[in-house]
C-alpha positions as a Python dict, from the first residue, in 0.01 Angstrom:
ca = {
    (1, 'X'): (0, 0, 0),
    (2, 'X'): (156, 332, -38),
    (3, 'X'): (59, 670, 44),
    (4, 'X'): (164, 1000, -63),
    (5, 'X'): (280, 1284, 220),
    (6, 'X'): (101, 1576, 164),
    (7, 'X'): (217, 1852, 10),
    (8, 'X'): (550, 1658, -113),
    (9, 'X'): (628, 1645, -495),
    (10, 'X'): (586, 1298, -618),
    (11, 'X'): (946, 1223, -685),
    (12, 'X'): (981, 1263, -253),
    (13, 'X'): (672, 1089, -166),
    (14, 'X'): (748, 801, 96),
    (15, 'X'): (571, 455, 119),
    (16, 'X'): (343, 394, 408),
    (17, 'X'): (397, 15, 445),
    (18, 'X'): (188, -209, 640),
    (19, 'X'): (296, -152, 997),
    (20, 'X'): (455, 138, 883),
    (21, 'X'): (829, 218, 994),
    (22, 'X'): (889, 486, 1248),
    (23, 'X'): (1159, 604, 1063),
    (24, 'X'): (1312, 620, 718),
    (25, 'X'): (1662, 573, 579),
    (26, 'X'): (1647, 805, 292),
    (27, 'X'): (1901, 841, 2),
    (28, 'X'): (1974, 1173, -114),
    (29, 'X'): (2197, 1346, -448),
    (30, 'X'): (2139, 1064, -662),
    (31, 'X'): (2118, 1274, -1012),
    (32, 'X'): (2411, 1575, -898),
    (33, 'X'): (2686, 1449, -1036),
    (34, 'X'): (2720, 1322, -1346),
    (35, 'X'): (2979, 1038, -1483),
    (36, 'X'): (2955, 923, -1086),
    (37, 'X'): (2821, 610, -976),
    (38, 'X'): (2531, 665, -801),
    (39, 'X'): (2616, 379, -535),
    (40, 'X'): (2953, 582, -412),
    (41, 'X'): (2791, 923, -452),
    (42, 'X'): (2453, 853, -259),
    (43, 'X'): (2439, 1042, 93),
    (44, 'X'): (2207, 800, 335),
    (45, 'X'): (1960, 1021, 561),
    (46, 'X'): (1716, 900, 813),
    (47, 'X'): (1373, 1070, 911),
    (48, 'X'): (1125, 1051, 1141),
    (49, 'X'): (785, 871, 973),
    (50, 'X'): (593, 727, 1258),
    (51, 'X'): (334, 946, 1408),
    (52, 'X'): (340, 671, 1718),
    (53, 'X'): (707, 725, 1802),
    (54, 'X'): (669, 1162, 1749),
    (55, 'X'): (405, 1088, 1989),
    (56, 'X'): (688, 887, 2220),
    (57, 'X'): (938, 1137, 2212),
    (58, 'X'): (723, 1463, 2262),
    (59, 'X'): (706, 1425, 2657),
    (60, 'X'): (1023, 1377, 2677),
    (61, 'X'): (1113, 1725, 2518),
    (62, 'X'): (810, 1912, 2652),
    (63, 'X'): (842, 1872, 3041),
    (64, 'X'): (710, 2189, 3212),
    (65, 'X'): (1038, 2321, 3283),
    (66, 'X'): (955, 2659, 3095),
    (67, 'X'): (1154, 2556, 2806),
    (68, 'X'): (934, 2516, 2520),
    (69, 'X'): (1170, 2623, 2216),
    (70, 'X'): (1283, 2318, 1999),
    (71, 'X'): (1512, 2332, 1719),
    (72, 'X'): (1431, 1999, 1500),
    (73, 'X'): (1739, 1929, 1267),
    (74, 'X'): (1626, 1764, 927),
    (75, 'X'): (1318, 1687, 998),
    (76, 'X'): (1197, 1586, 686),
    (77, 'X'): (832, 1507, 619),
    (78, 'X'): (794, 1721, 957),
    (79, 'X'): (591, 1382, 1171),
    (80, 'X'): (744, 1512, 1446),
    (81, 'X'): (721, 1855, 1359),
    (82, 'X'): (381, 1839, 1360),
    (83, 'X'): (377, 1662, 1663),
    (84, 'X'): (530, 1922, 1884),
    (85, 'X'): (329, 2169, 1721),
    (86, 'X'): (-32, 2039, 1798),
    (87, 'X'): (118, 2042, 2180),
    (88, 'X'): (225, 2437, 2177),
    (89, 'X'): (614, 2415, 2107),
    (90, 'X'): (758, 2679, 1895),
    (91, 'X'): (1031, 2503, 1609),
    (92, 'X'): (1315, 2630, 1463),
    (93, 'X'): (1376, 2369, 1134),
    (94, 'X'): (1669, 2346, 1009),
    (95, 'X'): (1645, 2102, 701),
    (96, 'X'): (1970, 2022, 511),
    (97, 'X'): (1774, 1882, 194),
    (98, 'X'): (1639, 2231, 43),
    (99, 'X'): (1329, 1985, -159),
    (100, 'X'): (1139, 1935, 189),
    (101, 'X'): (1139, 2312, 248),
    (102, 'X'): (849, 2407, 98),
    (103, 'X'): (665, 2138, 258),
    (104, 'X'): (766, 2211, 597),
    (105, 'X'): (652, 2625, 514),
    (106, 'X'): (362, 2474, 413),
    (107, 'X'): (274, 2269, 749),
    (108, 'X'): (364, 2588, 929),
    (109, 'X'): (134, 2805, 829),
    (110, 'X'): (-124, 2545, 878),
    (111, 'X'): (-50, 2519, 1227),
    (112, 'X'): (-64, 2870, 1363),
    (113, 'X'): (277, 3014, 1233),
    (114, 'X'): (510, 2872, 1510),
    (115, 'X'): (753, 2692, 1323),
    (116, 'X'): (1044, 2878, 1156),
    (117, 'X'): (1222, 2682, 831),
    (118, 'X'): (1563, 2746, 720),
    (119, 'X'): (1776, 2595, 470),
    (120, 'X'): (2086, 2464, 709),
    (121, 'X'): (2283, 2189, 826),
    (122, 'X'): (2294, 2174, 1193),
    (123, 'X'): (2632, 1971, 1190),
    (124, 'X'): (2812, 2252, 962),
    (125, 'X'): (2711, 2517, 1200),
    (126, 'X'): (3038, 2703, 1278),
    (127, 'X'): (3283, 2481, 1180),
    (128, 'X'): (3624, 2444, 1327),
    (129, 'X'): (3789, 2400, 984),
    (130, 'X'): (3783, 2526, 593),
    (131, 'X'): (3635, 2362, 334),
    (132, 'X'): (3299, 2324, 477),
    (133, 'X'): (2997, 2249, 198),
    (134, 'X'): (2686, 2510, 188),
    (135, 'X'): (2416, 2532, 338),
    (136, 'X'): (2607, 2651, 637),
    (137, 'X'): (2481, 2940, 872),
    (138, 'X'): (2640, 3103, 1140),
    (139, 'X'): (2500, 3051, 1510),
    (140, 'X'): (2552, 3445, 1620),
    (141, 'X'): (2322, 3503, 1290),
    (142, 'X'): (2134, 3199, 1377),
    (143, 'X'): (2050, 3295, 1747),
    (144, 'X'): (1980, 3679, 1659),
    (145, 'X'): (1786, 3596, 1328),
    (146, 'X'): (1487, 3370, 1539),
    (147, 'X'): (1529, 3602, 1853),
    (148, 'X'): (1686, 3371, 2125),
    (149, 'X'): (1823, 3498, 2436),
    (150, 'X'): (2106, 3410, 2593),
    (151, 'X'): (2072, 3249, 2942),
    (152, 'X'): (2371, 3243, 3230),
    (153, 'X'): (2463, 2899, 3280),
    (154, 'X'): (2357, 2858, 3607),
    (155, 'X'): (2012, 2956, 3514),
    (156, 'X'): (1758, 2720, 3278),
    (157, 'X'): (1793, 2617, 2892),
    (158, 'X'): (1743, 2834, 2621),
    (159, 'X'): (1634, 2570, 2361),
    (160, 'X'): (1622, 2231, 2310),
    (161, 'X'): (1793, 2048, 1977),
    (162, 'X'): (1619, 1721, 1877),
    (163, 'X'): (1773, 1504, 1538),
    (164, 'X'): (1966, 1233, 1438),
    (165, 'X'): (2327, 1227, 1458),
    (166, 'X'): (2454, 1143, 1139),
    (167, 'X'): (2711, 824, 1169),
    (168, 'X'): (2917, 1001, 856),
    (169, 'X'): (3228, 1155, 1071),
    (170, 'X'): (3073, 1021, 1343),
    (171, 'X'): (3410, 1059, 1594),
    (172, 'X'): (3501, 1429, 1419),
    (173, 'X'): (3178, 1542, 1509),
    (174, 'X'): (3128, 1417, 1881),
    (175, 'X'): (3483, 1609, 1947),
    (176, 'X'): (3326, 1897, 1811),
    (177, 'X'): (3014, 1898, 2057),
    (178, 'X'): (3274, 1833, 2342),
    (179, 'X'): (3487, 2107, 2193),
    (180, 'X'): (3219, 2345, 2183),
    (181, 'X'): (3051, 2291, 2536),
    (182, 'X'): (3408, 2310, 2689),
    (183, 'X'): (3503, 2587, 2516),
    (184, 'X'): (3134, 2736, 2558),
    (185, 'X'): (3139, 2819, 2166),
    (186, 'X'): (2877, 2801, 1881),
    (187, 'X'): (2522, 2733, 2040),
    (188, 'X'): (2685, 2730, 2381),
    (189, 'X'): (2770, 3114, 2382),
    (190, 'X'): (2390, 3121, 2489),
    (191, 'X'): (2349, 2900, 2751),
    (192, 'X'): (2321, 2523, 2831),
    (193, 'X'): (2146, 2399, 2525),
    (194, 'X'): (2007, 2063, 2583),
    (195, 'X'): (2063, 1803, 2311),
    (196, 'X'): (1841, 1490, 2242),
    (197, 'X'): (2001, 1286, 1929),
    (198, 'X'): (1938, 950, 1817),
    (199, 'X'): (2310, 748, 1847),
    (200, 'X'): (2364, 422, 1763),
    (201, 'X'): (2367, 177, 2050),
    (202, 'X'): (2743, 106, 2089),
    (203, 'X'): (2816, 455, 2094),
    (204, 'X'): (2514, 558, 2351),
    (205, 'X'): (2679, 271, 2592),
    (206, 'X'): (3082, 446, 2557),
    (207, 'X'): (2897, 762, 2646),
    (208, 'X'): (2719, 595, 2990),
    (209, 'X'): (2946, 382, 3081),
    (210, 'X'): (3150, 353, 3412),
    (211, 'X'): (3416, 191, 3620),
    (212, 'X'): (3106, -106, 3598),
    (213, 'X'): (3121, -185, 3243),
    (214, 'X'): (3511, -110, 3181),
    (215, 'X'): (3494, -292, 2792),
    (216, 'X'): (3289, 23, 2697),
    (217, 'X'): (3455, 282, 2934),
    (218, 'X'): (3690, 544, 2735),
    (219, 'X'): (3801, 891, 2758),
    (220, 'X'): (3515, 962, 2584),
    (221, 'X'): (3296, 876, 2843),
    (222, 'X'): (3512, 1094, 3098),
    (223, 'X'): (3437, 1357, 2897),
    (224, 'X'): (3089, 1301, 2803),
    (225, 'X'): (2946, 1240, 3164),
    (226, 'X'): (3184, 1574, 3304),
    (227, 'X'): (3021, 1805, 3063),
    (228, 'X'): (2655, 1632, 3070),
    (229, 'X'): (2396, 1486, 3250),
    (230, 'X'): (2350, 1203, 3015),
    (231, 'X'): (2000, 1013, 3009),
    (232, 'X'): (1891, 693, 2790),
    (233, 'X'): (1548, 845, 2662),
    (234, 'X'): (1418, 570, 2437),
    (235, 'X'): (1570, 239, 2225),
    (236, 'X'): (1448, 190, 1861),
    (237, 'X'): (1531, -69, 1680),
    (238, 'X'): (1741, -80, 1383),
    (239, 'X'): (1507, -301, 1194),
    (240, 'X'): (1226, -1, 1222),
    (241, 'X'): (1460, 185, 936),
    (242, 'X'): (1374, 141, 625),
    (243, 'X'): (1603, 253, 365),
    (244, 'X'): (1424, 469, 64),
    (245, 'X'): (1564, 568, -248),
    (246, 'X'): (1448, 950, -367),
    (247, 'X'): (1189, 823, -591),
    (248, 'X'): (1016, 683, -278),
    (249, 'X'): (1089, 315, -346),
    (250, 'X'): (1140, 97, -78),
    (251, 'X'): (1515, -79, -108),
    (252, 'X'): (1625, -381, -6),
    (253, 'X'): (1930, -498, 216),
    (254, 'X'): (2230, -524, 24),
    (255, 'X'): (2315, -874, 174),
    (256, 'X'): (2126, -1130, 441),
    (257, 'X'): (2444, -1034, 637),
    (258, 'X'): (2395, -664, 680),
    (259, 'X'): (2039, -738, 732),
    (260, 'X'): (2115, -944, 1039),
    (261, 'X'): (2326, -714, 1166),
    (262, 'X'): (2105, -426, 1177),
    (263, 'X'): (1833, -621, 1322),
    (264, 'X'): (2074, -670, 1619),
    (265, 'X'): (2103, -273, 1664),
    (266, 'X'): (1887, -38, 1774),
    (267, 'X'): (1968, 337, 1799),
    (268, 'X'): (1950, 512, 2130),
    (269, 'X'): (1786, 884, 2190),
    (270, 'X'): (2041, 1013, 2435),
    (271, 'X'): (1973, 1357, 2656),
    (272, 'X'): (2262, 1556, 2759),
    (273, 'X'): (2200, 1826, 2966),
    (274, 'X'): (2527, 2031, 3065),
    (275, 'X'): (2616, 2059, 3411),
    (276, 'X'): (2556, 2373, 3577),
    (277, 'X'): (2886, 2271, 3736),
    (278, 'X'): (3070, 2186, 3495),
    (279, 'X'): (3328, 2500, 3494),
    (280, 'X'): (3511, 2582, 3824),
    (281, 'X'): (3761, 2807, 3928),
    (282, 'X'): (3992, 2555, 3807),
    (283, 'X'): (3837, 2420, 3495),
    (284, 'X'): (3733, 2673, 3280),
    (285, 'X'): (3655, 2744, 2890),
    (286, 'X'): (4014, 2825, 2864),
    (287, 'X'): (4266, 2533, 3009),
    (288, 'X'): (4004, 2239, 2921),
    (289, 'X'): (4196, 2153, 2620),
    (290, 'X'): (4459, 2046, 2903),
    (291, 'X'): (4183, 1813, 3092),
    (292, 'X'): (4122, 1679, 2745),
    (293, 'X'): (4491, 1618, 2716),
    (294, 'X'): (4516, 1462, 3066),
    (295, 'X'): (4232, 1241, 3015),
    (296, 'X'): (4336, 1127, 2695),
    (297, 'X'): (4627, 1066, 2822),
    (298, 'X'): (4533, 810, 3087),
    (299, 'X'): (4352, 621, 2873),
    (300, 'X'): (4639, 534, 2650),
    (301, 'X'): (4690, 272, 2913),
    (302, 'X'): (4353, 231, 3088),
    (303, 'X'): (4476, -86, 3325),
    (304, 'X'): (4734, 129, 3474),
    (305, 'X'): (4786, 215, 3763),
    (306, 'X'): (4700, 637, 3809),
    (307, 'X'): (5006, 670, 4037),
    (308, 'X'): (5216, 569, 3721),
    (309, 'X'): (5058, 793, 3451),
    (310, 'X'): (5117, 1094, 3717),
    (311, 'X'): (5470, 1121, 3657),
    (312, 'X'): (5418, 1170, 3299),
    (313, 'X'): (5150, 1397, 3369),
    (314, 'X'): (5272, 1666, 3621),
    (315, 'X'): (5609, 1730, 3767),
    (316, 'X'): (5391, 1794, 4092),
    (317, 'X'): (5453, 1446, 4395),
    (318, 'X'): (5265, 1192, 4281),
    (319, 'X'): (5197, 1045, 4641),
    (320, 'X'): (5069, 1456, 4721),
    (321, 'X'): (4812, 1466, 4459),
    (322, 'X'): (4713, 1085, 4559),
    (323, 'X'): (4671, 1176, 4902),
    (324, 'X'): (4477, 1542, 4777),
    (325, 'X'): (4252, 1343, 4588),
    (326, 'X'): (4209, 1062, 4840),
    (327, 'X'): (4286, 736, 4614),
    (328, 'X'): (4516, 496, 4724),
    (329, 'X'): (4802, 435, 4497),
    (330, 'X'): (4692, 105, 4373),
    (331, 'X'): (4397, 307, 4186),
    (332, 'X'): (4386, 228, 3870),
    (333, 'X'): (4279, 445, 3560),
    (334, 'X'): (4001, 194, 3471),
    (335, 'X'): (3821, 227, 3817),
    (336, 'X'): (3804, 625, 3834),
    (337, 'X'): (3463, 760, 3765),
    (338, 'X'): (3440, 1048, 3567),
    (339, 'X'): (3412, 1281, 3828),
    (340, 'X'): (3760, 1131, 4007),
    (341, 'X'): (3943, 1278, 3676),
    (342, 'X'): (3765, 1606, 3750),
    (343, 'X'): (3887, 1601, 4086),
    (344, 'X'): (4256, 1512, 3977),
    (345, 'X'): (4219, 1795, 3719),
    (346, 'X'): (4146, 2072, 3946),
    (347, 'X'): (4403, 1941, 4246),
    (348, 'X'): (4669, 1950, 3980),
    (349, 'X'): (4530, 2293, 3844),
    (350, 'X'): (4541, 2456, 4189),
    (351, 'X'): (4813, 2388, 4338),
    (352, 'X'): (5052, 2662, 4400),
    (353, 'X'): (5384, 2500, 4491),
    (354, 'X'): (5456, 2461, 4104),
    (355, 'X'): (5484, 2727, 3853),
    (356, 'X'): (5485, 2417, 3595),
    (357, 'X'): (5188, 2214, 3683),
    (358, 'X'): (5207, 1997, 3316),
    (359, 'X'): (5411, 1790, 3120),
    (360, 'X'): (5254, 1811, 2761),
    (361, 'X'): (5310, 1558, 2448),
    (362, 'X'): (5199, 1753, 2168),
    (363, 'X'): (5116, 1421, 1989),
    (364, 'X'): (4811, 1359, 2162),
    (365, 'X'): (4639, 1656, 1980),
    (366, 'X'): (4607, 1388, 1700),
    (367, 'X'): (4465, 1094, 1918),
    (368, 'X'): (4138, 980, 1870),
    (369, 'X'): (3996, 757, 2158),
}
């Protein structure tokens, strides 16, 4: 059976299958380059389709807390758009495919003018490099353009963000959202924006995990859990994708392998609300490149012990910053919570015996963990 989205052209209407999936793996670009095989060229996007999972994840971003301003990236046909709509939010769209746009002006006016559209890719906003690909918008002109005041991070949240997070650069793009909250850049110049993202299961677990589950437990997670409050919102399943081509057609699995092993996934929608802690006297938007170092650092050798890693840390008595922190010296890395490397971050950062509180490798810059 299929069905056409209203207000869609043909060429970008989507199938409503029996038991319809609750969200769509859609394939975009396939006629823009020419001489180019369309299987190497074709950029894989997932949306929203299920009215009964919008209907899920609406609570969860509409809570009472006085915070009713959403910014939806890609949404697409605009289910969940509509969704948040009908229950009073105001949305900020930003849609990277420029063909959905008039659909999603289109749904706006229908339903009372709250919901702003704007031809943008979230994950391009102020990039930390050159060569960046249009559409790309500034947040400064981004913020000021829709009216959104700043808030002081110790008050509430200025907006919510709600999406997908693309698995394309999927590492490159996590260190930029820990880059930017550190470093209180981009959307964080206006307060602690809340972020609710779809991630893919084994990444949601890295970014939970503790001292209880060491296999999943990385720097990453240090610095995940430091900067956020992180909360497991919802599980889909991977098998509730369905991949679409752009002329709407349902497409099959390449092989019974890769079908197997997406059945075994599901993707996660993960809530990170920063801290209102998470800067101190001692960790602040301007040395946290160093607790990223440090961090990193210690996790080259994760079963070691912490005593041993502070030598080539600091120049500061290893036993002193032990006993400062309270952790015997049999501690190892793998058994510190993320809020113990905290701790040894800001006793190293304050202590005033040493002019020279680090010993830096400027290789780790480059490591990825």
């Amino acid at each position: 059976m299929w069905a056409p989205m209203a207000g869609l052209s043909p060429r970008l209407t989507l199938a409503a299958f029996p038991g319809a999936a609750r969200l769509c793996l859609w394939r975009a670009g396939a006629a823009r380059w020419k001489g180019v095989p369309a299987r190497n060229r074709l950029e894989s996007k997932r949306y929203i389709l299920s009215p009964d999972l919008a209907e899920t994840m609406v609570p969860f971003l509409l809570r009472n807390d006085g915070c009713d301003l959403i910014l939806e990236i890609n949404p697409g046909p605009g289910i969940l758009t509509r969704a948040l709509l009908q229950r009073g939010a105001r949305v900020i769209a930003l849609e990277s495919d420029k063909t959905f746009i008039p659909h999603l002006e289109s749904l706006g006016k229908k339903l009372g003018g709250k919901l702003h559209v704007l031809h943008c890719d979230f994950f391009k906003l102020d990039p930390r490099s050159f060569g960046v690909i249009k559409p790309v918008v500034n947040s400064k002109l981004l913020f000021q353009k829709f009216g959104i005041e700043t808030l002081p991070w110790s008050k509430g949240i200025p907006l919510k963000v709600v999406g997908i997070f693309p698995t394309k650069n999927e590492k490159k793009m996590i260190w930029k959202v820990l880059h930017d909250i550190y470093s209180c850049t981009s959307i964080y110049r206006y307060g602690r924006v809340e972020l609710n993202f779809f991630f893919n299961e084994l990444e949601s677990q890295r970014m939970m995990a503790n001292p209880l589950n060491p296999n999943l437990y990385y720097a990453l997670s240090v610095l995940w859990q430091v900067a956020y409050d992180v909360k497991l919102l919802h599980t889909e399943p991977w098998s509730s994708f369905d991949m679409c081509s752009q002329s709407g057609q349902r497409e099959k699995p390449e092989s019974k392998e890769s079908l197997e092993q997406q059945t075994q996934q599901n993707l996660c929608l993960i809530q990170l609300t920063p801290h209102k802690d998470l800067f101190s006297q001692h960790l602040t938007s301007v040395n946290y490149d160093v607790f990223f170092h440090m961090t990193k650092q210690c996790f080259l050798k994760r079963h070691g012990k912490l005593i041993d890693h502070l030598t080539s840390l600091s120049p500061i008595d290893a036993m002193d910053i032990l006993k400062k922190i309270r952790q015997d010296k049999t501690i190892k890395i793998i058994d510190m919570y993320p809020s113990d490397f905290k701790c040894l971050f800001e006793t190293i950062e304050c202590s005033k015996d040493h002019t020279c509180k680090w010993l830096y490798d400027d290789f780790m810059e480059d490591v990825i963990v």
